[in-house]
C-alpha positions in Angstrom: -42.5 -32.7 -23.0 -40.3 -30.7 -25.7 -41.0 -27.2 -23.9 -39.8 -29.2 -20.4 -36.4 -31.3 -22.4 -35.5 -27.7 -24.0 -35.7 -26.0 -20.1 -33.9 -28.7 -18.5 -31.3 -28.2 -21.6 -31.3 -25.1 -21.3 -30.5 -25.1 -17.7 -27.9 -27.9 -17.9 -25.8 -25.7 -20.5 -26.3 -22.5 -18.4 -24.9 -24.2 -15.2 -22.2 -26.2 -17.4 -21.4 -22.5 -18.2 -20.9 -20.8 -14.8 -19.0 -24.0 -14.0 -16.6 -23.9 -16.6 -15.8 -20.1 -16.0 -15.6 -20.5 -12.4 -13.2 -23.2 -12.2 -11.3 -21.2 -15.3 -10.7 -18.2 -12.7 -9.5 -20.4 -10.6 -7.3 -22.1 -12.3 -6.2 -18.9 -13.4 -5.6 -17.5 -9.7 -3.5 -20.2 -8.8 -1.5 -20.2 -11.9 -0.5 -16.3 -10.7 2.3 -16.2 -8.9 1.5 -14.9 -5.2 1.8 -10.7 -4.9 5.8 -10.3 -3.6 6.4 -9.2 0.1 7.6 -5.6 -0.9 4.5 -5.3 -2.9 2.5 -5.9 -0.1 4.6 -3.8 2.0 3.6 -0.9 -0.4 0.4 -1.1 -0.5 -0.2 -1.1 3.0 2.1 1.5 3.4 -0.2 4.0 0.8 -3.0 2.1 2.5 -1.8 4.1 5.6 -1.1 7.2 3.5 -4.7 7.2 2.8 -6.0 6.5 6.0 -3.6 10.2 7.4 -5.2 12.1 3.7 -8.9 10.8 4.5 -8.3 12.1 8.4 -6.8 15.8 7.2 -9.5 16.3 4.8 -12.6 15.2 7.3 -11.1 16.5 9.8 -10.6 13.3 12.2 -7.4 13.5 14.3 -7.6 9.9 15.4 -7.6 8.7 12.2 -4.0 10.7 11.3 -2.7 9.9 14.0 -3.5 6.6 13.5 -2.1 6.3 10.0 1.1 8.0 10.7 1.6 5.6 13.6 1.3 2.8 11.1 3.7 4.8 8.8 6.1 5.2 12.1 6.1 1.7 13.1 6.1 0.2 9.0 9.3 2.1 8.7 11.1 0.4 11.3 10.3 -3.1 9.9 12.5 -5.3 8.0 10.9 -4.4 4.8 11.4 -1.0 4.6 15.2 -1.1 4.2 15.5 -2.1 0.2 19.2 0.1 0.5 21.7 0.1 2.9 23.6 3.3 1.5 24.1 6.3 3.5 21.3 8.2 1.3 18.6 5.8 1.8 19.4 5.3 5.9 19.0 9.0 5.7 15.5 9.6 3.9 14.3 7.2 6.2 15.5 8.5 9.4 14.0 12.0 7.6 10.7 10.3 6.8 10.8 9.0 10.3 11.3 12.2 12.0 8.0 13.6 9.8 6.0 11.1 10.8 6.9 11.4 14.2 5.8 15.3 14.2 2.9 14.2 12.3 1.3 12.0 15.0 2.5 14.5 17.2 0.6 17.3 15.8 -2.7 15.0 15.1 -2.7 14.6 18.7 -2.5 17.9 20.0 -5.3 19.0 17.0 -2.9 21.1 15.3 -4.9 20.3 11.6 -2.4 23.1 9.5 0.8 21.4 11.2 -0.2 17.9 10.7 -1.3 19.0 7.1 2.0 20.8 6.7 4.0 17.7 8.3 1.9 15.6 5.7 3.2 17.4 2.5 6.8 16.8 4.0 5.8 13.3 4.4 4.9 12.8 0.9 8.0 15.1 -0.7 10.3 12.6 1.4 8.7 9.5 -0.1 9.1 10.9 -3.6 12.6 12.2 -3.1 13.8 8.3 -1.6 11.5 6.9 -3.8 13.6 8.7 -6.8 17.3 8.0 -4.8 15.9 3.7 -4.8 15.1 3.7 -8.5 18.6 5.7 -9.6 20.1 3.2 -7.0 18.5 -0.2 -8.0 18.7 1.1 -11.9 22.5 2.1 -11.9 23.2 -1.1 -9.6 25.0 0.6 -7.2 24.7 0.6 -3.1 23.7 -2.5 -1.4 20.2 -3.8 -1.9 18.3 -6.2 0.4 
């Protein structure tokens, strides 16, 4: 009878456990406020940067192509333009133009073009991604 009360005890307080620290998780995921739309936007967006990287390092021109066609279309969405200055509007018509060549290239096969287009691609995101930080830090320009 003990050896069976201490199990059943034993039990109780081991599923009292796992209770208590589920429902703390999730009471702790909906206390977190929900990931911010431009967030999202930028993860997808290196989610498709990684999907052209993974596709010029295996060799698969489907898969570039693919990703810089997510790239193209992404940068013509509302959530890309974060500026409206004359800088910004021209990085991403720049960036545009890359991945343009990019899925261009992927299709035709053209691995050292589309790897070349690629390092372009990633120079322009670094160079507006500098411009929108100087931008949104000095307050200047108009922001969405």
């Amino acid at each position: 009878m003990t050896k069976g009360w201490l199990l059943s005890t034993f039990a109780a307080l081991l599923v009292a456990g796992i209770t208590g620290l589920w429902l703390a998780q999730q009471s702790q995921a909906e206390a977190e406020p929900p990931e911010p739309v431009l967030n999202k936007f930028m993860r997808a967006k290196l989610d498709a940067s990684n999907q052209v990287l993974e596709g010029l390092v295996t060799n698969h021109f489907g898969q570039i192509a693919q990703g810089a066609k997510k790239l193209r279309q992404m940068s013509d969405a509302e959530e890309w333009r974060v500026s409206n200055d004359a800088m910004y509007r021209q990085h991403s018509a720049e960036f545009r133009r890359i991945v343009q060549s990019l899925e261009k290239s992927a299709r035709e096969e053209k691995l050292d073009t589309a790897a070349v287009n690629w390092i372009e691609a990633t120079m322009s995101c670094i160079e507006c991604h500098k411009h929108v930080r100087a931008v949104l830090m000095a307050g200047n320009g108009e922001t969405n």
